[in-house]
DRENNU-204126 format. One record per residue: residue in one letter; residue number from 0; z, y, x of N, C-alpha, C in turn. Coordinates in steps of 0.1 Angstrom, whole numbers. Each point is the difference from the previous one (the first is absolute). Layout:
A	NUM	Z	Y	X	Z	Y	X	Z	Y	X
...
END
This chain:
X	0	647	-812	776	-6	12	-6	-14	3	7
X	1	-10	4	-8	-9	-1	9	-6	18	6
X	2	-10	0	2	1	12	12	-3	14	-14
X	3	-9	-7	-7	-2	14	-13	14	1	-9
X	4	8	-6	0	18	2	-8	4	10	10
X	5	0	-7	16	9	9	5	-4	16	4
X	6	-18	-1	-1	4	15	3	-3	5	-15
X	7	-1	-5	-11	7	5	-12	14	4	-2
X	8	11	-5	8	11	-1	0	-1	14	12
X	9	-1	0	8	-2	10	8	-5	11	-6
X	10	-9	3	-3	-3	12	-9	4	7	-14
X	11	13	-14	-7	5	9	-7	13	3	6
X	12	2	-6	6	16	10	12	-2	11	8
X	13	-16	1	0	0	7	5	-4	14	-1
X	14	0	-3	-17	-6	8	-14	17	7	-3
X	15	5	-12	-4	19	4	-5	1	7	9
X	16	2	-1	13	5	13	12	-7	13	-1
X	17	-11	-2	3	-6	16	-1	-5	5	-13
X	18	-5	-8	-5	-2	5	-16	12	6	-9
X	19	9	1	8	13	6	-10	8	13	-1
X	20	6	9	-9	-6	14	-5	11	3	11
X	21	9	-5	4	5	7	10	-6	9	15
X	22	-10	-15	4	-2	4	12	-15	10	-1
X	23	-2	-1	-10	-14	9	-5	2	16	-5
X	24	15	-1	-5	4	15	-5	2	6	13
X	25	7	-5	10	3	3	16	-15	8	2
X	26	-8	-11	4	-14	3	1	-5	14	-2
X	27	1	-2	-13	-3	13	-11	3	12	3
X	28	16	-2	1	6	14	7	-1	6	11
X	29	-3	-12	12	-1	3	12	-17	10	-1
X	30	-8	-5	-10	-13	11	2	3	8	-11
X	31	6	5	-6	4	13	-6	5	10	12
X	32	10	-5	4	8	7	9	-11	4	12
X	33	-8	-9	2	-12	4	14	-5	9	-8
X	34	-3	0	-13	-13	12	-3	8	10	-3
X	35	13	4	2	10	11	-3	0	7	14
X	36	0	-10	11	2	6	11	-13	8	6
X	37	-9	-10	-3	-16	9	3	-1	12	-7
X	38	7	-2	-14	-6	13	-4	10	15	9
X	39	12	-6	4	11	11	5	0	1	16
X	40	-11	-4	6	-1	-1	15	-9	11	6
X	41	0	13	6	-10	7	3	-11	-2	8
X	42	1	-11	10	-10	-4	7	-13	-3	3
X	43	0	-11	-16	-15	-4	2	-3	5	-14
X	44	-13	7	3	-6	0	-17	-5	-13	-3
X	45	-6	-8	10	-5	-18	-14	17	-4	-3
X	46	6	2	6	15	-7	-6	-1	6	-15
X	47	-1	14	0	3	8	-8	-6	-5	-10
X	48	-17	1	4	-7	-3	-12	-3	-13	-10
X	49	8	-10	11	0	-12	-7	16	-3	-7
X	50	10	7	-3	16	-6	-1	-4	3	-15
X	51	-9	8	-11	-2	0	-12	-6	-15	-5
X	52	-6	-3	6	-5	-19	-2	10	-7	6
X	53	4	0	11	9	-10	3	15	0	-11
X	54	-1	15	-5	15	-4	-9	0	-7	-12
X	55	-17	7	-5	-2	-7	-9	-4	-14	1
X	56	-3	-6	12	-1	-12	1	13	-9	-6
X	57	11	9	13	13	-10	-8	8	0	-10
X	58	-4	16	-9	3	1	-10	-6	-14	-15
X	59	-12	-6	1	-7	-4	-5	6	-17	2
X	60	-3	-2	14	9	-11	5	15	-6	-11
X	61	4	11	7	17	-1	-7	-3	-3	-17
X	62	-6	8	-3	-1	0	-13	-4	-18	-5
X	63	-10	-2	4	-6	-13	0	8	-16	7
X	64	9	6	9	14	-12	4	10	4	-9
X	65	4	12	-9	8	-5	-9	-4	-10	-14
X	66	-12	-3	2	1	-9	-13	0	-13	9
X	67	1	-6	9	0	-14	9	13	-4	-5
X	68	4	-12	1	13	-9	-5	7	0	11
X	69	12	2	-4	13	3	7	0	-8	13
END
């Protein structure tokens, strides 16, 4: 096999592992949940002021890994 197959071969295994809606919904939720907490933490106002983008970040996210193939 020569050296451009294998890291073809390599890059789509390595595409099937993280390209898939599982580990990306994870993802997704884990920055919803951050932008939930910024918004409910009294401490920092930039927390504060940025958890309306960050939720919508993973709001958008998610939305966008549910059309990826199972």
């Amino acid at each position: 096999m020569s050296l451009d197959a294998n890291r073809s071969a390599l890059r789509r295994s390595l595409a099937d592992g993280l390209l898939r809606r599982g580990p990306l919904e994870a993802v997704a939720t884990t920055i919803i949940a951050a932008g939930v907490v910024m918004l409910m933490q009294p401490f920092s106002l930039t927390l504060y002021s940025w958890s309306f983008a960050t939720t919508l970040l993973g709001t958008v996210m998610f939305t966008i890994v549910s059309k990826v193939r199972e």
